[in-house]
C-alpha positions as CSV (number, residue, x, y, z in Angstrom):
1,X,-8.8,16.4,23.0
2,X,-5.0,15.9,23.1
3,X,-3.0,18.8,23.3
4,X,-3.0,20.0,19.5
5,X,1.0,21.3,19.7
6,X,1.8,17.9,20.6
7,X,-0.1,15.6,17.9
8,X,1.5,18.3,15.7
9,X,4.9,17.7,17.3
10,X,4.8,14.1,17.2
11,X,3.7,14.1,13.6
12,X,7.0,16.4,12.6
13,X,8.8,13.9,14.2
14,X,8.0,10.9,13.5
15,X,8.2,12.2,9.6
16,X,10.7,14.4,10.4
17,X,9.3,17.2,7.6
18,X,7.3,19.5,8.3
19,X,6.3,19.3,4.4
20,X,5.0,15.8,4.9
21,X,3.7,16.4,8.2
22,X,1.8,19.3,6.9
23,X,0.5,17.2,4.1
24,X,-0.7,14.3,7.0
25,X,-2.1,16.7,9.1
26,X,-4.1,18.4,6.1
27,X,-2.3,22.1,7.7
28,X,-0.5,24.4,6.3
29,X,3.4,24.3,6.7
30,X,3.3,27.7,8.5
31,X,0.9,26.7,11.1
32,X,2.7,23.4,11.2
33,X,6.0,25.6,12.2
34,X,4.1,28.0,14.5
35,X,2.8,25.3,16.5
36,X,6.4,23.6,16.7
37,X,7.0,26.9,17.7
38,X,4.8,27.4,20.4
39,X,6.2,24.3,22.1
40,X,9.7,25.2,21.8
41,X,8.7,28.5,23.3
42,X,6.4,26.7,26.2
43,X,9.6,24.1,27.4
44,X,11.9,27.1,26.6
45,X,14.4,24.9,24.5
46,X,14.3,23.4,20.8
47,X,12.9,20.0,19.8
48,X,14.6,20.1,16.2
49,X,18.0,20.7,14.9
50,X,17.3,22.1,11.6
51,X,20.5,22.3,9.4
52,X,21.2,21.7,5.5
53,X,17.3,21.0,4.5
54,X,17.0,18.3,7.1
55,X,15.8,18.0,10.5
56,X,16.5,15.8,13.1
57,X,15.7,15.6,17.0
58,X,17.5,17.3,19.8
59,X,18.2,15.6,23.4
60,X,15.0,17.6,24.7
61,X,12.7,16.6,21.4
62,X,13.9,13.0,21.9
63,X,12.0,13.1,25.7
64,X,9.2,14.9,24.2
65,X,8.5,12.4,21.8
66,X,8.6,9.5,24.0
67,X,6.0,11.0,26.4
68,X,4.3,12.3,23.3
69,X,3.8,9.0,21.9
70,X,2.3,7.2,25.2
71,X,0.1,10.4,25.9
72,X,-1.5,10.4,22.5
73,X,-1.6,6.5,22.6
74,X,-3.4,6.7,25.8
75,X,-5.6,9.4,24.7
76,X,-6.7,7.5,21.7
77,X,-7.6,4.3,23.6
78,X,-9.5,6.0,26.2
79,X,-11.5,7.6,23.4
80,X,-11.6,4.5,21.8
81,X,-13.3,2.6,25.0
82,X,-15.7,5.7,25.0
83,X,-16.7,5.0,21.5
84,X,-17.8,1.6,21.6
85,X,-20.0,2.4,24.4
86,X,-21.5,5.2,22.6
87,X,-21.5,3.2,19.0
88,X,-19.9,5.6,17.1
89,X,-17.2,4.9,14.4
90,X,-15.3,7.8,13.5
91,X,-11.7,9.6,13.1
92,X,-8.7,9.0,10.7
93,X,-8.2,5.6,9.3
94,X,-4.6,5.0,7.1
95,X,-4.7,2.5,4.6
96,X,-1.7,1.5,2.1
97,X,-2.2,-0.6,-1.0
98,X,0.5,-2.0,-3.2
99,X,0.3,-0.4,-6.8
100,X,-2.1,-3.0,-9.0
101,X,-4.6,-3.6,-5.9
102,X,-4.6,0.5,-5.1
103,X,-5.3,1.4,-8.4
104,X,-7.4,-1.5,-9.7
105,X,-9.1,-2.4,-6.0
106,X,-9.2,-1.2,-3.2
107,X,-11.3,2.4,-4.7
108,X,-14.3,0.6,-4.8
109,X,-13.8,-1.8,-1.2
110,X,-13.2,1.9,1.0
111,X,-16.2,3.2,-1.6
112,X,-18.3,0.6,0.2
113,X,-16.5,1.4,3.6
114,X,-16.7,4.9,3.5
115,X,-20.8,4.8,2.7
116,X,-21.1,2.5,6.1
117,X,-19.0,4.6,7.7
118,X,-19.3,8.1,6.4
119,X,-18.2,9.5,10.0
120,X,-14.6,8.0,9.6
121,X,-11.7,9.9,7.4
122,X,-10.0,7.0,5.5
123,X,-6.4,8.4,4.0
124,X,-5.0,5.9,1.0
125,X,-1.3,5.7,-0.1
126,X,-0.5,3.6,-2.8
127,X,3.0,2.3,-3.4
128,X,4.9,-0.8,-4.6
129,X,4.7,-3.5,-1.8
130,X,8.3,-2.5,-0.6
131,X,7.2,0.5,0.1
132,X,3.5,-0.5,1.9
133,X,5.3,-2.8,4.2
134,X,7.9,-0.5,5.3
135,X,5.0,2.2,6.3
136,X,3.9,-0.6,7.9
137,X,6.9,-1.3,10.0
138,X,7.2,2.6,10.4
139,X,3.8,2.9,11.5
140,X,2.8,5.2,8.9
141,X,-0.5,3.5,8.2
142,X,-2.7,1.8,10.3
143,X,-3.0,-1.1,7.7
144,X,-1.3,-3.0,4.4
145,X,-3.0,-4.3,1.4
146,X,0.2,-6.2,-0.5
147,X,-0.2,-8.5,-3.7
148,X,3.2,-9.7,-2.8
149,X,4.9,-12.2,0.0
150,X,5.7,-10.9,3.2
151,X,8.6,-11.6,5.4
152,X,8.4,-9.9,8.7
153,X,6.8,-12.2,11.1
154,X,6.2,-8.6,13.3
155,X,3.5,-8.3,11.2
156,X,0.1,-10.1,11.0
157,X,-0.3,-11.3,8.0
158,X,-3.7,-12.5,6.9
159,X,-4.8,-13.7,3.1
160,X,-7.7,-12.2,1.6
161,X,-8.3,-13.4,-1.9
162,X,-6.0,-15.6,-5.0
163,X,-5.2,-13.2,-7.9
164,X,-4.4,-14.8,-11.4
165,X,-1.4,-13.3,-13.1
166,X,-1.6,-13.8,-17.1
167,X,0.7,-13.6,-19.9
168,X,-0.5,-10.1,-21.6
169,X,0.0,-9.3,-25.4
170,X,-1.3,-7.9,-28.5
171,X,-4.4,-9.5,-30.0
172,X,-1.9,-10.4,-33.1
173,X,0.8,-11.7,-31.5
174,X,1.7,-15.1,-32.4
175,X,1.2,-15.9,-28.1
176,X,-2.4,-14.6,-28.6
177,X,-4.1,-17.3,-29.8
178,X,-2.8,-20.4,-27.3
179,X,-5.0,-22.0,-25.1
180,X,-2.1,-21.8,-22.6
181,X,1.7,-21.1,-22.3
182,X,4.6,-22.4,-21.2
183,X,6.6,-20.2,-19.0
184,X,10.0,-21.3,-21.0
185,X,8.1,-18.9,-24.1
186,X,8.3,-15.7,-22.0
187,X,11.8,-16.2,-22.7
188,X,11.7,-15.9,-26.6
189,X,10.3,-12.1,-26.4
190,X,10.9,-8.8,-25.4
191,X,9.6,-8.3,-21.9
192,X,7.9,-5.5,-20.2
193,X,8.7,-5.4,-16.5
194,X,7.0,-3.4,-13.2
195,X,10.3,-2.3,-11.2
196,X,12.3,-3.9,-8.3
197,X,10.5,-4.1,-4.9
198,X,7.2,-4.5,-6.7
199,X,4.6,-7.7,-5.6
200,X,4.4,-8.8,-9.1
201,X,7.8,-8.7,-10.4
202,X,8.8,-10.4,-7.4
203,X,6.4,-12.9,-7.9
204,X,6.9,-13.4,-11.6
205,X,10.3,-14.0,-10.4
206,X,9.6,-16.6,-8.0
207,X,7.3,-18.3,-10.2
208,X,9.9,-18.8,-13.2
209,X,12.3,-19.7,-10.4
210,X,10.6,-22.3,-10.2
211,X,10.4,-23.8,-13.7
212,X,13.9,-23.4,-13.5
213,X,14.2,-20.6,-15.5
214,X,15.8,-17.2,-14.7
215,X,14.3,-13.7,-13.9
216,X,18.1,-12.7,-15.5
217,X,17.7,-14.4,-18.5
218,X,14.5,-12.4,-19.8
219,X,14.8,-10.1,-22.7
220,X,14.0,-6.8,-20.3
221,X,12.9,-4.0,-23.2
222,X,11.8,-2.0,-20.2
223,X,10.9,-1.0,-16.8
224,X,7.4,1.2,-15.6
225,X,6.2,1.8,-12.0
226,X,2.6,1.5,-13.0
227,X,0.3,-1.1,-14.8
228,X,-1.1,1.1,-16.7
229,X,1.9,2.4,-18.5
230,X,3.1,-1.4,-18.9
231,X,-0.3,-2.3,-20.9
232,X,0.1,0.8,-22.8
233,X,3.8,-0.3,-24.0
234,X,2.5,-3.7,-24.8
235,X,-0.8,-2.5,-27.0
236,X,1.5,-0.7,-28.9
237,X,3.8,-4.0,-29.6
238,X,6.9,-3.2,-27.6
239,X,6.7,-6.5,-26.2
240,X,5.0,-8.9,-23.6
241,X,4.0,-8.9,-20.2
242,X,2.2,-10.8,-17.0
243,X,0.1,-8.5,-15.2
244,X,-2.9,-8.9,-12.6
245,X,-6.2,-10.1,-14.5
246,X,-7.9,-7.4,-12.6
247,X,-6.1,-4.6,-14.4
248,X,-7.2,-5.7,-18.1
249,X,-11.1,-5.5,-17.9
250,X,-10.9,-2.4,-20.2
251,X,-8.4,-3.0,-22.6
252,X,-9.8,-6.7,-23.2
253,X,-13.5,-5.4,-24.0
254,X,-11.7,-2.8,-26.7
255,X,-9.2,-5.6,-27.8
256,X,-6.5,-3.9,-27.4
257,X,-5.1,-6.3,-25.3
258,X,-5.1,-9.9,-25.2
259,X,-4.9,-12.0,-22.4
260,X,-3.8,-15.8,-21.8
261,X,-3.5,-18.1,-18.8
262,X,0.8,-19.4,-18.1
263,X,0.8,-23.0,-17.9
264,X,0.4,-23.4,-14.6
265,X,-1.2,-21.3,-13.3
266,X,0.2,-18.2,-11.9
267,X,-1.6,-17.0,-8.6
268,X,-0.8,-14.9,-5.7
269,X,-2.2,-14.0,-2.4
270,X,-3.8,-10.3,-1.8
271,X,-3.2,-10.0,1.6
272,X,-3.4,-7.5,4.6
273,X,-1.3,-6.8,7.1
274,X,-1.0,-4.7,10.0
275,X,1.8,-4.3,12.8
276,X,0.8,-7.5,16.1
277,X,1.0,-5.2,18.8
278,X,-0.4,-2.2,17.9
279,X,-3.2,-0.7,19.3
280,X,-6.7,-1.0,17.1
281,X,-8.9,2.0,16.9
282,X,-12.5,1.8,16.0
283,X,-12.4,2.4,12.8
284,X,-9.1,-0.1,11.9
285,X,-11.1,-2.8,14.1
286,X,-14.3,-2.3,11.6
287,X,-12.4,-1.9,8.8
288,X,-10.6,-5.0,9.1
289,X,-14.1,-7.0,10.0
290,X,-15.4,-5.2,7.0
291,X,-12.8,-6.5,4.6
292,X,-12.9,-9.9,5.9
293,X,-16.1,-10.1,5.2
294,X,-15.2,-8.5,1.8
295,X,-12.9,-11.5,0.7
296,X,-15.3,-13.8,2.2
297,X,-17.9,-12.5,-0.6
298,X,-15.1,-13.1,-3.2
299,X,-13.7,-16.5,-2.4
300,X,-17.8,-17.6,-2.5
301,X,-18.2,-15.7,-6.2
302,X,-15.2,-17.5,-7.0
């Protein structure tokens, strides 16, 4: 087992709070402090300057973190190598989803995961895609579900299954009862928008781009972080929006919603991604053959 104070110490400082780190490292802040500590106490020199509610590294943390980070990356290889001869799947696993596929998704995929592999600790954060791909980059999570495109060829990046966006309304709006809709009518109505640096705002955006048409130019009545609160602003007629099929199962079967397809078609990719060179543990290697085999099932339903 790798030194505790250490995968402690690494964790502070790659977060660099010992709130977050005790919230990661499912401690409490105090023993997250003592631990620090203890380390301080055993090199005889502090690892964190800690001034005006911030910390940051010291000369001396800055050494320990760079052996840190090769000692516990060694340590978790060679117990990797162990496990596959032994068969067993187990430890933490870190998954991020972008906010329609966290919510909407991905609960029942690691509900599947986690019953074929109940040994193995699976930790979800859900943000916009933004923020996914930067704990990506940052090596916060061991893996990225996005709805949205992906720029940083650092990353693999690896399709899993088309998503339909739709044009969203109330049952009586005058939109409702088309067969399909041109994007130049999205125009004519108040719009209901997810925020900047989400997927599907980016993607809406890209997609009227396209038809030469202007994200600009919409009537914006608002903003929300979450599809849930947009499909509650449009059932109760503060205008329109285009949101994931997959989040309107429920209000569709009470009508409280109604749903129709843009003219074309508006589809995006869910896709996964995950940093090129880092190192797989067991559980990210079977995760990742489990969720291929996931959009596999899809694409064939499909």
């Amino acid at each position: 087992m790798a030194d505790r104070r250490l995968q402690v110490f690494t964790t502070v400082a790659q977060l660099l709070s010992f709130t977050k780190a005790a919230e990661t490292l499912h401690m409490t802040q105090p023993a997250v402090t003592f631990q620090i500590r203890q380390l301080e106490e055993y090199f005889n020199t502090r690892l964190f300057d800690r001034a005006h509610n911030r910390i940051t590294l010291t000369t001396a943390g800055k050494l320990v973190k760079s052996y840190g980070d090769r000692i516990i990356s060694e340590y978790r290889e060679m117990d990797n190598e162990i496990r596959k001869l032994t068969g067993d799947v187990l430890g933490p696993l870190v998954i991020g989803a972008s906010t329609t596929i966290g919510e909407y998704v991905i609960p029942g995929v690691l509900g599947e995961y986690q019953a074929r592999f109940p040994q193995v600790t699976v930790r979800l954060y859900v943000a916009n895609t933004m923020g996914v791909i930067h704990m990506v980059e940052s090596n916060e999570i061991d893996i990225g579900i996005v709805e949205g495109p992906v720029g940083n060829k650092n990353l693999v990046t690896e399709v899993c299954w088309t998503d339909e966006l739709v044009l969203v309304t109330p049952p009586e709006h005058p939109l409702a009862g088309d067969t399909t809709v041109e994007p130049q009518k999205i125009m004519d109505y108040p719009f209901i928008s997810r925020e900047e640096g989400s997927g599907t705002r980016e993607v809406i955006s890209n997609y009227l781009r396209n038809h030469e048409l202007a994200f600009s130019a919409i009537d914006l009545a608002m903003e929300f972080g979450s599809p849930e609160s947009i499909k509650r602003a449009v059932a109760a007629g503060l205008g329109i929006s285009v949101l994931s099929v997959a989040t309107l199962d429920k209000e569709l079967s009470l009508n409280l919603l109604a749903k129709t397809s843009l003219n074309p078609a508006l589809t995006r990719p869910f896709s996964i991604v995950y940093q090129r060179q880092k190192f797989r543990l067991r559980a990210m290697e079977e995760f990742l053959l489990f969720i291929q085999e996931h959009c596999e099932r899809i694409s064939s339903e499909s």
